[in-house]
C-alpha positions in Angstrom: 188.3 159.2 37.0 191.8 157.4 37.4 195.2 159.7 37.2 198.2 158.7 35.9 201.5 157.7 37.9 203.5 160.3 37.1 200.6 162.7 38.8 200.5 160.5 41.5 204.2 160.2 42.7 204.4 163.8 42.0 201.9 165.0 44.6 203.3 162.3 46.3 206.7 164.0 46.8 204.9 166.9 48.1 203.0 164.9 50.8 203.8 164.4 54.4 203.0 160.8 54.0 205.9 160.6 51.7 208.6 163.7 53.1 209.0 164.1 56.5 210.0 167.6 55.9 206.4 168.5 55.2 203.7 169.1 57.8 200.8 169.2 56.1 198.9 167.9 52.7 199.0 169.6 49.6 196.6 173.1 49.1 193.7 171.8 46.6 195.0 174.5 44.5 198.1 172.9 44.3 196.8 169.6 44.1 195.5 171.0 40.9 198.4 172.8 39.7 200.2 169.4 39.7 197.5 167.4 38.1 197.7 169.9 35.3 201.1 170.2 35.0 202.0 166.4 34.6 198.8 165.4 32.8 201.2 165.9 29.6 204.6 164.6 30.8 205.4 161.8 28.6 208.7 160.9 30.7 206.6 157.9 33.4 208.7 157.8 36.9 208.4 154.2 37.8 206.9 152.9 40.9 210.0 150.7 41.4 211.8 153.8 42.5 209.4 154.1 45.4 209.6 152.9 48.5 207.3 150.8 50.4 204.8 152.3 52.6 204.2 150.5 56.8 200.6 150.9 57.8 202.7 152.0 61.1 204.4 154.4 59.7 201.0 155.9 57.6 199.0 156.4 60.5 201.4 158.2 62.6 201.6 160.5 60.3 197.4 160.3 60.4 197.2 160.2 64.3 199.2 163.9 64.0 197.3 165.1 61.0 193.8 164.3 63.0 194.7 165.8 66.3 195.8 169.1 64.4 193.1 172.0 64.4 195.4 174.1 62.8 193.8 176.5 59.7 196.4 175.3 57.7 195.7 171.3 58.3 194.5 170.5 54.7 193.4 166.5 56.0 190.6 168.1 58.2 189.3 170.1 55.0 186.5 169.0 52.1 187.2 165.3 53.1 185.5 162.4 53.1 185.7 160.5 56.4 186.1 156.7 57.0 187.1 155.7 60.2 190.0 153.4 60.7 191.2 150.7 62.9 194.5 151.7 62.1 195.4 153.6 65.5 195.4 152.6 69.2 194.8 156.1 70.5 191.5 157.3 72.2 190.6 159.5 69.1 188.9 157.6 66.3 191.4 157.8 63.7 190.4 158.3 59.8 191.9 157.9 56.5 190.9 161.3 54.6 189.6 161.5 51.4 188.8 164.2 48.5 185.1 164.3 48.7 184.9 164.2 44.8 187.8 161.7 44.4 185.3 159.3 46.7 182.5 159.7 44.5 183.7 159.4 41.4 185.5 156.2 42.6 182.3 154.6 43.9 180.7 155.3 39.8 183.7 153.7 38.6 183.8 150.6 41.0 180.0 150.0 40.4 180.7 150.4 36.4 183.2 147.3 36.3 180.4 145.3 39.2 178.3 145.6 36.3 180.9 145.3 33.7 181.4 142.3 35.2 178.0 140.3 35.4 178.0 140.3 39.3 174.8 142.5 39.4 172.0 143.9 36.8 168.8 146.4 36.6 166.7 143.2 37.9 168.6 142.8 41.0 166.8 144.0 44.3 169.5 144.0 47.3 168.7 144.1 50.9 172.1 145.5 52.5 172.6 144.8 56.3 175.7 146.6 56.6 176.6 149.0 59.4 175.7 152.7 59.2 176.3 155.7 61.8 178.6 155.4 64.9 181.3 156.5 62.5 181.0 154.3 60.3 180.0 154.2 56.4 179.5 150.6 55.2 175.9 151.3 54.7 176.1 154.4 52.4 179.0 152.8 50.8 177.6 149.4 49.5 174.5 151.5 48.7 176.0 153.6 46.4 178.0 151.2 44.8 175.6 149.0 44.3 172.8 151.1 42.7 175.8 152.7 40.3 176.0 149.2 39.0 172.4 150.0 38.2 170.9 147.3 41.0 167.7 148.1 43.2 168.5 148.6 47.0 166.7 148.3 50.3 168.7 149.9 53.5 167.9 147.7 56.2 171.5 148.0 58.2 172.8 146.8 60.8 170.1 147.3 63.7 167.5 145.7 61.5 166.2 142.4 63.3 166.6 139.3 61.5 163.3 138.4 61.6 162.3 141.9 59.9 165.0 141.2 56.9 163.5 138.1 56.6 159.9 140.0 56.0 161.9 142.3 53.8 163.2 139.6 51.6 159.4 138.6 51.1 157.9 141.5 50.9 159.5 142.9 47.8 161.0 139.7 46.4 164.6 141.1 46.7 167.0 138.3 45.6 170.0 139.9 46.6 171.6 140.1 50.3 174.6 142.1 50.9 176.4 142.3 54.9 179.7 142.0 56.5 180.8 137.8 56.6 179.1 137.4 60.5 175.7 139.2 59.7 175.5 136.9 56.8 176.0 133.8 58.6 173.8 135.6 61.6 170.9 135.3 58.8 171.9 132.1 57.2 171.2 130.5 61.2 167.9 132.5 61.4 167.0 131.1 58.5 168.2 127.3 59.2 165.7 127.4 62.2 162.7 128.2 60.5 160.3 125.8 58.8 160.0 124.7 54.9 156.7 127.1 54.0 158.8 129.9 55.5 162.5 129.3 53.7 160.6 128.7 50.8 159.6 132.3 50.5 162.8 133.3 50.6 164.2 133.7 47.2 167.6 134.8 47.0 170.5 133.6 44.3 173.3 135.9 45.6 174.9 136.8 48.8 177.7 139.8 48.9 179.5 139.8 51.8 182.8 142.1 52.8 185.3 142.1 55.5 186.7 138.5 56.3 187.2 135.7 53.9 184.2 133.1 54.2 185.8 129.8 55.1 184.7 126.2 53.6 182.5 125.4 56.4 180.6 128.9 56.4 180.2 128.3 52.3 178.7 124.7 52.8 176.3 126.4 55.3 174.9 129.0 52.8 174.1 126.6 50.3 173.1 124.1 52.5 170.7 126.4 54.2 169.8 128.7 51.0 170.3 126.3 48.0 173.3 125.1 45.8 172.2 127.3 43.1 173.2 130.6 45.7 176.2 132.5 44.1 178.3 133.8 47.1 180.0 137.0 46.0 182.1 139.5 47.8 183.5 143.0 47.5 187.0 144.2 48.6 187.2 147.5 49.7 189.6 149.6 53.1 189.6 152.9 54.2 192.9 153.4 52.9 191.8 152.0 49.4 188.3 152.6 49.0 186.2 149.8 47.1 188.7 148.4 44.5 187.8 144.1 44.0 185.3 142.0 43.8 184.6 138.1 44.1 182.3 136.5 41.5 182.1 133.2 40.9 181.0 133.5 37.3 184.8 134.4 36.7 186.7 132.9 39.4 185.2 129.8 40.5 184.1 128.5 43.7 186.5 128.4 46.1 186.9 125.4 48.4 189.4 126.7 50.3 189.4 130.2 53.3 191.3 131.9 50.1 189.0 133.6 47.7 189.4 135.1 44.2 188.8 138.9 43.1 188.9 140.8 39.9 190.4 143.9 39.6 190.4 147.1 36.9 194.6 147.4 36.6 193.4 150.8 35.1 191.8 152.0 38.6 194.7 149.9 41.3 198.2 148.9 40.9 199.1 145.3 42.8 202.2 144.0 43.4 203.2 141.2 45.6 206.2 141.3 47.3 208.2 138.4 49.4 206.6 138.5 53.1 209.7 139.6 54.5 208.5 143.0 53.5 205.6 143.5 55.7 207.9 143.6 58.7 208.6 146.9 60.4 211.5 148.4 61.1 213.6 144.9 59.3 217.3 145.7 58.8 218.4 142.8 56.2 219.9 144.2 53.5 219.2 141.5 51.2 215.4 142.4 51.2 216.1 146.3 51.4 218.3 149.1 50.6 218.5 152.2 52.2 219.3 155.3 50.0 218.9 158.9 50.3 217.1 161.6 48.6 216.3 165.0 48.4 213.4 165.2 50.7 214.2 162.2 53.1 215.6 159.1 53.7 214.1 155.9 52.5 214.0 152.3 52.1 214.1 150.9 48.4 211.5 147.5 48.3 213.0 144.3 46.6 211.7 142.8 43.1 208.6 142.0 42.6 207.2 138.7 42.7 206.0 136.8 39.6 202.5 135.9 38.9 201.5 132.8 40.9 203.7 133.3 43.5 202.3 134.5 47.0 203.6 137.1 49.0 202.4 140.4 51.0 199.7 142.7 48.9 201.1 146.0 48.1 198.9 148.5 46.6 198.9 151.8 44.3 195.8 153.7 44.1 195.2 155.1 40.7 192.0 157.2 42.0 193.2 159.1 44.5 195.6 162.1 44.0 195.0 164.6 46.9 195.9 162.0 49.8 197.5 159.3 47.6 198.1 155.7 48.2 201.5 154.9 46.7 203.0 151.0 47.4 201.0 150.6 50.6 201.8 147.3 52.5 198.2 146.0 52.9 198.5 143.4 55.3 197.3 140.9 53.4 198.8 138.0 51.6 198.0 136.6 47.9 198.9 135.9 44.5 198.3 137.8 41.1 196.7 135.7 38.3 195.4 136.2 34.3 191.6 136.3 33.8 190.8 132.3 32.8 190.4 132.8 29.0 187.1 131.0 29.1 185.1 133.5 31.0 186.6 136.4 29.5 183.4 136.7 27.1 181.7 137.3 30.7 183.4 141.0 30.6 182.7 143.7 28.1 184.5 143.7 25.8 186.4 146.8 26.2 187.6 146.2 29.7 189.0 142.7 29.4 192.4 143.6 28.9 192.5 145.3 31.6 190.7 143.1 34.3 193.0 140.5 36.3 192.7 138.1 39.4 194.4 138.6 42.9 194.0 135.5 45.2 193.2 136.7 48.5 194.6 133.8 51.0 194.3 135.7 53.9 195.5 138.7 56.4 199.2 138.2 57.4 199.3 135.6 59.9 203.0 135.9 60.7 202.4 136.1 64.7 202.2 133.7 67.5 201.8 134.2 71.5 203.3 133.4 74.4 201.8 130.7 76.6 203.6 129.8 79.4 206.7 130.5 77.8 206.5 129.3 74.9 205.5 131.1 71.1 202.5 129.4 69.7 202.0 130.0 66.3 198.4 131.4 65.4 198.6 129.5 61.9 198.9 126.5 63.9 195.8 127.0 65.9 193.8 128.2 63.3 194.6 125.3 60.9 192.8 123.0 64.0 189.8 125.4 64.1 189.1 125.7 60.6 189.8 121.6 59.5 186.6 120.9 57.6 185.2 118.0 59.9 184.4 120.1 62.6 182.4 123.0 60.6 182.8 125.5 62.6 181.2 128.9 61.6 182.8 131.7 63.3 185.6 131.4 66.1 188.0 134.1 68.1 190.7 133.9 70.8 191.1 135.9 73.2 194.4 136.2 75.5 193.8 137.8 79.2 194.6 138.3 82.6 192.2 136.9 85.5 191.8 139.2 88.1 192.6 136.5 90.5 197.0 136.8 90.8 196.9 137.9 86.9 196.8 134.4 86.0 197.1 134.1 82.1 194.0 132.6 80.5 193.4 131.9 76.8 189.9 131.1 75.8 188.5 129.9 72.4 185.6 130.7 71.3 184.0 128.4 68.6 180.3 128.4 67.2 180.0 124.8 65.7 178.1 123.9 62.3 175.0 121.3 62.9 177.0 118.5 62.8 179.3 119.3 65.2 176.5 120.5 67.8 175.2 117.0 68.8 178.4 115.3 68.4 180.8 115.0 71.9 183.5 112.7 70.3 183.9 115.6 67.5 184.0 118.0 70.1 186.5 116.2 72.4 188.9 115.7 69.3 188.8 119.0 68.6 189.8 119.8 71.3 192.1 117.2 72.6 194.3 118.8 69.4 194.3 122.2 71.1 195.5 120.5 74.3 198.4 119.3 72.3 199.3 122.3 70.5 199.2 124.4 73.6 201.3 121.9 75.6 203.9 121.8 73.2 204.0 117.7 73.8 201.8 114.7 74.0 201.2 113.3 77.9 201.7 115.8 79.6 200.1 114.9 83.0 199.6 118.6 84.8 197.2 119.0 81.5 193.7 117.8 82.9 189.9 118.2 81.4 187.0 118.9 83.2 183.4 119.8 81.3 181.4 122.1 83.9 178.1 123.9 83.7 177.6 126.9 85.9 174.1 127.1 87.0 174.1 131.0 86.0 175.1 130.1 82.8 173.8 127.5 80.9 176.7 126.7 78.8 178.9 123.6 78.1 182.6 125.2 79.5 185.6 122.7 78.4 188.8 123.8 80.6 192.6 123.0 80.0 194.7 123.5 82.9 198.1 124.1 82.8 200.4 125.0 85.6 199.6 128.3 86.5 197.9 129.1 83.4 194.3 127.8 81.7 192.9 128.1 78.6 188.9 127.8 78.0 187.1 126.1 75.1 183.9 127.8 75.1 181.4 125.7 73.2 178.3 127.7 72.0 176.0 124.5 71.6 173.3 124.3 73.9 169.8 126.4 74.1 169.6 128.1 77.9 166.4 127.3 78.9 165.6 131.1 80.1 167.2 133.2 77.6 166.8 136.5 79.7 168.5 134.7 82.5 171.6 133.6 80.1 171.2 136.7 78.3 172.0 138.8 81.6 174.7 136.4 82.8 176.5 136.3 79.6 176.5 140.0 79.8 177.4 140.4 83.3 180.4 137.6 83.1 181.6 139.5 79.8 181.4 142.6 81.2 183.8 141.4 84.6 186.6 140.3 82.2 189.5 142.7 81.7 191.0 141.5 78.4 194.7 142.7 77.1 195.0 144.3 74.2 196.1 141.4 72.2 196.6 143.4 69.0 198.9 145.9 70.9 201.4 142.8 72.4 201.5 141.0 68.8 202.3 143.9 66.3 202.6 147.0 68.1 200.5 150.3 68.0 199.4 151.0 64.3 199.3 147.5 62.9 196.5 145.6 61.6 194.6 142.9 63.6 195.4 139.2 63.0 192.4 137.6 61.4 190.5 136.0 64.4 192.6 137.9 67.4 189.6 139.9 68.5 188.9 141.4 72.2 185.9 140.4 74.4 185.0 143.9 75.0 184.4 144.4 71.6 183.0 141.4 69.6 180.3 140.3 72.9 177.5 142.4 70.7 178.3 139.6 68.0 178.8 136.6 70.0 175.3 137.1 71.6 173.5 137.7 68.6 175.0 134.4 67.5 174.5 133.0 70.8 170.2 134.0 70.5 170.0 132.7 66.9 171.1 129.2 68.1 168.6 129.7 71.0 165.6 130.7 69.3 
């Protein structure tokens, strides 16, 4: 069930997420009173009169609304909870939906998946996503999923690879569904076993969610799985719920980190705005306005941009009305594109005019760091990381103080493809770029490199040294000889690191993580599990 604007931006005004003059959300009975009363108003308020909505400012609001017991607290009643990354506080925070409003979205976003060709009755789909701890991946891509009429098999998150593999045999599923790591977690399991066993494996789709799959990670699939393998992908948020997905029936393979999604214009309202948007708290006044209502000040956005034209994804949710979603600033950059009028026979009939293409490039990658004084740009880095010669399949930074003086350190993390694994000049230009980019200059003689193997850990350590300051390249490309022993000393080094909150000195409490800025403390779970495949 979608509702129309007019509904929308009229609960809206009546929402504390919209007027700060209003402490809590709407009754249900006057959520209902409103839908009724504007399901006949002809006169449309546009959204251009709106203004744009700071993932900052949204969970402030939400980090009150969650600590609030109070009877009359409406956002802790009947909802559906999704936890969030969207706060920095030490309660989980979550991004409240109408219980009903949730469900009926899920029926819809499954229809157009199977409006779409993506999945069919035939389809069996083994989904490795998280479930529990707060989380609701699982039930989420299992509901979806079987409302586009598909088969599924829960095997989550906790699932060993070696049992999925099993699974896959067992009952001939063809279908494998996970967030981007867990499938290239498999996609390694499966590159180490022998022909007999891959060949009992037969699967012609992969769905993966959360982060873009880059070139390298694509070439690995179908390396690994076979070029017939469609790689498809659903787009989905707390804040949103599951809106997009990425078939390559409609949209092509992408060769690029940038992938292509379909949309129902009937279900979500897109509009891409220049990037100057997404910045908090910006005082131009050629990009914004500031005007004054009758409920509270605002901040009127700019134009538009035109099809084709990439800028920061802002988003109108036309399925939900209790908590609703009006021009929220993503985070994410794209463009908006027609369907190609060769695949539009692909879609039934009835809901091609209303499906369209938003190009996903990636999240916002407007920040940089400081390294010894100066800003290095994160684009920059990751354009070295992700050049196609070196294949690499998954890769974080990771910015921290050493306990020793506080001595800044920045380590990369990198999990090279097979062809970079074996090859040292590869590796060595790899990283002789990063030397350069974080130096600022070429020649710089207080820049030195060693390559060091700690006996407790039997890993190949490249170090730059700078000054004061040192960066690690931490290669994952050997196999420890006593995995327990590694196992334990990986753990035990991780576990002695004190990171920074990276995420907190880039954007600021509330906003959204840069792509690959991810904290030791929480991504070691993943890195091992990489770290064992490659073992094994």
């Amino acid at each position: 069930m979608v509702y129309p604007i007019n509904s929308i931006l009229a609960l809206s005004k009546k929402h504390c997420f919209y007027n700060d003059e209003i402490t809590y959300p709407p009754t249900l009975d006057l959520v209902g009173a409103i839908a009724k009363e504007t399901a006949s108003d002809n006169q449309t308020e546009q959204l251009t009169s709106w203004p744009l909505l700071h993932k900052k400012t949204l969970y402030t609001t939400i980090q009150r609304l969650v600590n609030d017991t109070s009877p009359e607290n409406t956002y802790r009643q009947s909802s559906y909870v999704s936890i969030t990354g969207g706060g920095r506080g030490a309660q989980p925070l979550f991004f409240a939906t109408d219980v009903d409003e949730n469900r009926r979205q899920r029926a819809e976003f499954g229809k157009l998946i199977a409006s779409t060709g993506m999945l069919n009755g035939r389809d069996w789909v083994v989904s490795m996503h998280s479930g529990g701890g707060l989380y609701r991946a699982l039930d989420l891509t299992l509901e979806i999923i079987e409302s586009a009429g598909a088969c599924t098999l829960a095997a989550g998150s906790y699932m060993p690879l070696p049992e999925i593999q099993q699974l896959l045999v067992k009952y001939k599923a063809n279908v494998l569904s996970g967030d981007s790591s867990q499938i290239i977690n498999f996609v390694n399991h499966v590159s180490t076993l022998s022909r007999e066993e891959r060949d009992q494996i037969h699967l012609d789709k992969i769905i993966y969610t959360s982060e873009v799959l880059t070139g390298p990670q694509r070439a690995h699939i179908h390396a690994t799985l076979g070029q017939g393998v469609k790689i498809c992908s659903l787009l989905a948020s707390a804040e949103t719920g599951p809106w997009a997905l990425s078939n390559p029936d409609l949209t092509g393979e992408r060769t690029t980190a940038s992938s292509d999604f379909v949309y129902d214009t009937r279900t979500m309202a897109v509009e891409i705005f220049p990037d100057s948007v997404a910045l908090e708290g910006d005082n131009d006044t050629d990009a914004t306005t500031t005007t004054t209502t009758t409920t509270t000040t605002t901040t009127t956005a700019p134009m538009p941009l035109k099809d084709g034209e990439t800028g920061a994804i802002v988003l109108t949710s036309l399925c939900r009305l209790r908590n609703p979603l009006v021009r929220y600033i993503s985070g994410d950059v794209g463009s908006l594109h027609e369907l190609p009028d060769h695949v539009k026979h692909l879609v039934a009939e009835a809901d091609r005019p209303y499906i369209r293409v938003l190009r996903l490039d990636r999240r916002d990658r407007r920040f940089s760091f400081d390294w010894e004084g100066n800003y290095i740009e994160f684009g920059n880095l990751a354009a070295i990381v992700e050049d196609p010669r070196y294949g690499i399949l998954q890769w974080q930074t990771i910015l921290q103080s050493k306990p020793e003086g506080l001595v800044p350190c920045l380590e990369l993390r990198v999990l090279p493809g097979a062809a970079m694994r074996d090859d040292e000049a590869l590796q060595r230009d790899m990283v002789d770029r990063v030397k350069l980019l974080i130096s600022l200059e070429a020649g710089v003689k207080t820049l030195s490199l060693r390559i060091r193997q700690p006996p407790s850990m039997p890993l190949q350590h490249i170090i730059i040294k700078r000054a004061h300051a040192h960066a690690h390249l931490v290669l994952f490309i050997r196999r420890p000889k006593h995995k327990a022993a590694a196992r334990a000393a990986e753990s035990a080094r991780v576990a002695r690191r004190r990171p920074v909150n990276l995420e907190r000195r880039l954007r600021g409490k509330g906003d959204a993580a840069p792509r690959h800025f991810l904290h030791a403390k929480d991504e070691t779970a993943r890195l091992l599990a990489a770290l064992r495949t490659l073992a094994r």
